[in-house]
C-alpha positions as CSV (number, residue, x, y, z in Angstrom):
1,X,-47.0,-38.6,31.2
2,X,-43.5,-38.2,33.3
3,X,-42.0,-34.9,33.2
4,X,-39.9,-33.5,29.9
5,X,-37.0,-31.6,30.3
6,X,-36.5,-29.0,27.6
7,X,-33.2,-29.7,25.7
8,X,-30.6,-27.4,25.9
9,X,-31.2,-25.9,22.3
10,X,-34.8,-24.8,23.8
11,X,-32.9,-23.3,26.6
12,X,-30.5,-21.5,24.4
13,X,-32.9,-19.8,22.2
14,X,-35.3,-18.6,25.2
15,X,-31.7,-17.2,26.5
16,X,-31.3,-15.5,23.0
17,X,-35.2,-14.4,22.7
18,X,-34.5,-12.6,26.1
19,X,-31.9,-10.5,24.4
20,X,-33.7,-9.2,21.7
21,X,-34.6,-5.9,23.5
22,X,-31.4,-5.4,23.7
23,X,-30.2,-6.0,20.2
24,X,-33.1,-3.6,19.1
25,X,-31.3,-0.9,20.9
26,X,-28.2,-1.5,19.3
27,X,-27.1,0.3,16.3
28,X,-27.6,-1.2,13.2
29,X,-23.7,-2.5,12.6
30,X,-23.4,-3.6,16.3
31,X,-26.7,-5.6,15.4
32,X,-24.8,-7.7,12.7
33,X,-21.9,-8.1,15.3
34,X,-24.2,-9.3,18.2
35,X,-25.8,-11.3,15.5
36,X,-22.7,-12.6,15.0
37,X,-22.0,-13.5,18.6
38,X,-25.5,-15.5,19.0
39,X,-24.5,-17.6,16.1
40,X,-21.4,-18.3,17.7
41,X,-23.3,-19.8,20.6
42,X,-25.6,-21.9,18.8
43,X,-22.3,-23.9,17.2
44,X,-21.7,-25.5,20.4
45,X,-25.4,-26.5,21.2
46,X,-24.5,-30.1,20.9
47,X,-21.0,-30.2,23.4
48,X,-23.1,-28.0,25.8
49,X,-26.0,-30.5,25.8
50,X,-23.5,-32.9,27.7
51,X,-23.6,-30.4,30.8
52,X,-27.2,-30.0,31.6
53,X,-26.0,-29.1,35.0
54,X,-24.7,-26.0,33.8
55,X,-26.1,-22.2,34.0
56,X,-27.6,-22.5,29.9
57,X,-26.1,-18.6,30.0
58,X,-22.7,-19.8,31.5
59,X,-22.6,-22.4,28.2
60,X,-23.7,-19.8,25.5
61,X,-20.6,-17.4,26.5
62,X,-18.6,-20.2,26.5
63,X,-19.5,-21.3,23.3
64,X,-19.2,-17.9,22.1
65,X,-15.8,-17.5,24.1
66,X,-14.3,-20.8,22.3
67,X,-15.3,-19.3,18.6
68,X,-13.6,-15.9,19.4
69,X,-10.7,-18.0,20.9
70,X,-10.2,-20.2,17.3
71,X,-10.5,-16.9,15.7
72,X,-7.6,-15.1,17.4
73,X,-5.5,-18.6,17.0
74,X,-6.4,-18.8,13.5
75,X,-5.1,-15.3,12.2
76,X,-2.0,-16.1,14.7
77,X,-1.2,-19.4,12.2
78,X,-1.8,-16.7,9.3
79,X,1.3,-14.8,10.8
80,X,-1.0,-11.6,12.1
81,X,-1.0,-10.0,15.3
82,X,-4.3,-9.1,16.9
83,X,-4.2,-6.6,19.5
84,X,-7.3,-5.9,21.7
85,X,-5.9,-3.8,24.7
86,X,-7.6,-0.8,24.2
87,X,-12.0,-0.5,25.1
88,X,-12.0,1.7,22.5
89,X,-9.8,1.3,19.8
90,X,-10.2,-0.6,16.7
91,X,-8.9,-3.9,16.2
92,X,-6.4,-4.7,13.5
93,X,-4.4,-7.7,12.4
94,X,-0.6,-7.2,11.4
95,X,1.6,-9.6,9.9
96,X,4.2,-11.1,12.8
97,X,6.4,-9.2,10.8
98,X,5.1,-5.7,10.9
99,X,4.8,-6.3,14.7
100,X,8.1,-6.8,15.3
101,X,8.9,-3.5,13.2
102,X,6.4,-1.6,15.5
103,X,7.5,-3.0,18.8
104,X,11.4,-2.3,17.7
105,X,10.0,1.7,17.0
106,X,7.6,2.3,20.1
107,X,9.6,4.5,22.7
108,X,9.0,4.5,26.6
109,X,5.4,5.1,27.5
110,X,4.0,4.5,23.9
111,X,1.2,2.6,22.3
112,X,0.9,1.3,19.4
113,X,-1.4,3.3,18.5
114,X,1.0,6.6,19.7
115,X,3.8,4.6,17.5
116,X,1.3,4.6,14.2
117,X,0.5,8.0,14.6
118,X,4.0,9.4,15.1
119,X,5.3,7.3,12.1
120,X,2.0,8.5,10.1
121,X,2.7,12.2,10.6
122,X,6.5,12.2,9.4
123,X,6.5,14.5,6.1
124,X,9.3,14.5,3.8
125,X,10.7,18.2,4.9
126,X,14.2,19.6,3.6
127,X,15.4,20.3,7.1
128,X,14.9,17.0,7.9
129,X,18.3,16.4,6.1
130,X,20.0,19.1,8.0
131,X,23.5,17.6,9.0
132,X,22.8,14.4,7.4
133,X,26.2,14.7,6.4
134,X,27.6,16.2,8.9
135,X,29.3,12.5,10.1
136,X,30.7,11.6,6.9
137,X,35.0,12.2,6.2
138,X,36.1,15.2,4.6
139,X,37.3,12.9,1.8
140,X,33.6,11.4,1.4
141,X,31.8,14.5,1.4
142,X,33.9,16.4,-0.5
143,X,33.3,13.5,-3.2
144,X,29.3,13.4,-2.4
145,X,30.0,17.3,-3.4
146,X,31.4,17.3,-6.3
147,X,28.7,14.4,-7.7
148,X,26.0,16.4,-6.1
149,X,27.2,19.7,-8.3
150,X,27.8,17.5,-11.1
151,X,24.2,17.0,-11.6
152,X,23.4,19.9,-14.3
153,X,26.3,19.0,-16.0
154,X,26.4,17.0,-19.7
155,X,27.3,12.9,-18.8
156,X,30.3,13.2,-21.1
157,X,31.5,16.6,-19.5
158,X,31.3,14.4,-16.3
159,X,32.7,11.2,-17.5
160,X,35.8,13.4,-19.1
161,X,35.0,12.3,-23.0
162,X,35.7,14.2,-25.9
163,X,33.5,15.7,-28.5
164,X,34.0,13.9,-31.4
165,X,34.6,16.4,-34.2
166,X,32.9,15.6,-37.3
167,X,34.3,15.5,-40.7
């Protein structure tokens, strides 16, 4: 008998066997997420069986690199933003929308994240409308007062109506 070459599927799930001491050291939700990964991979088996004269390794990270790649495009046609700068951080996906209103608010030096947690931590605090009116005519605030004082008065004392007396 001539000599078999194993297909690339064979080669692909020795690759993936040799992993597995890995994924037992991963925690139990990065196990689902590698999981996930080596899924990815096997998708492309049959486009990466047309370059035998690849690394089989080089072809799985592609595979998995294309998959990741559709994903990102895909929730860009849904009109969300991913962002993935930061090792650490969480990634979240924000209407194109919501993006813009984050980029308009982030000062010098900021991330997003610094942007989120500054917005976050605003409380509604009385002195917060110190000299809100501070701009505003003498005419218009003067007006704003009267209204404003107005408020514990009776809608007909306000309005200027009558009491109707009864017969």
């Amino acid at each position: 008998m001539g000599l078999q070459i194993p297909t690339y599927r064979l080669h692909l799930e020795s690759i993936l066997n040799d992993w597995m001491d890995y994924r037992r050291a991963l925690r139990e939700r990065d196990r689902e997420a590698f999981d996930r990964l080596l899924n990815r991979a096997r998708q492309h088996a049959s486009a990466a069986s047309y370059s035998a004269h690849l690394d089989p390794t080089d072809l799985a990270f592609l595979s998995i690199l294309l998959e990741m790649e559709k994903e990102i495009e895909s929730a860009k046609d849904m009109g969300m933003h991913m962002s993935t700068q930061d090792t650490m951080a969480k990634n979240i996906a924000l209407a194109d929308d919501v993006y813009e209103l984050l980029v308009k608010e982030k000062r010098g030096g900021e991330s997003f994240s610094d942007v989120i947690r500054r917005l976050a931590s605003r409380g509604g605090h009385l002195s917060d409308a110190a000299g809100i009116l501070a701009d505003l005519p003498e005419e218009e605030f003067q007006e704003f007062r009267r209204a404003a004082l107005s408020v514990d008065r009776p809608l007909s004392e306000e309005l200027g109506w009558k009491k109707r007396k009864r017969a």
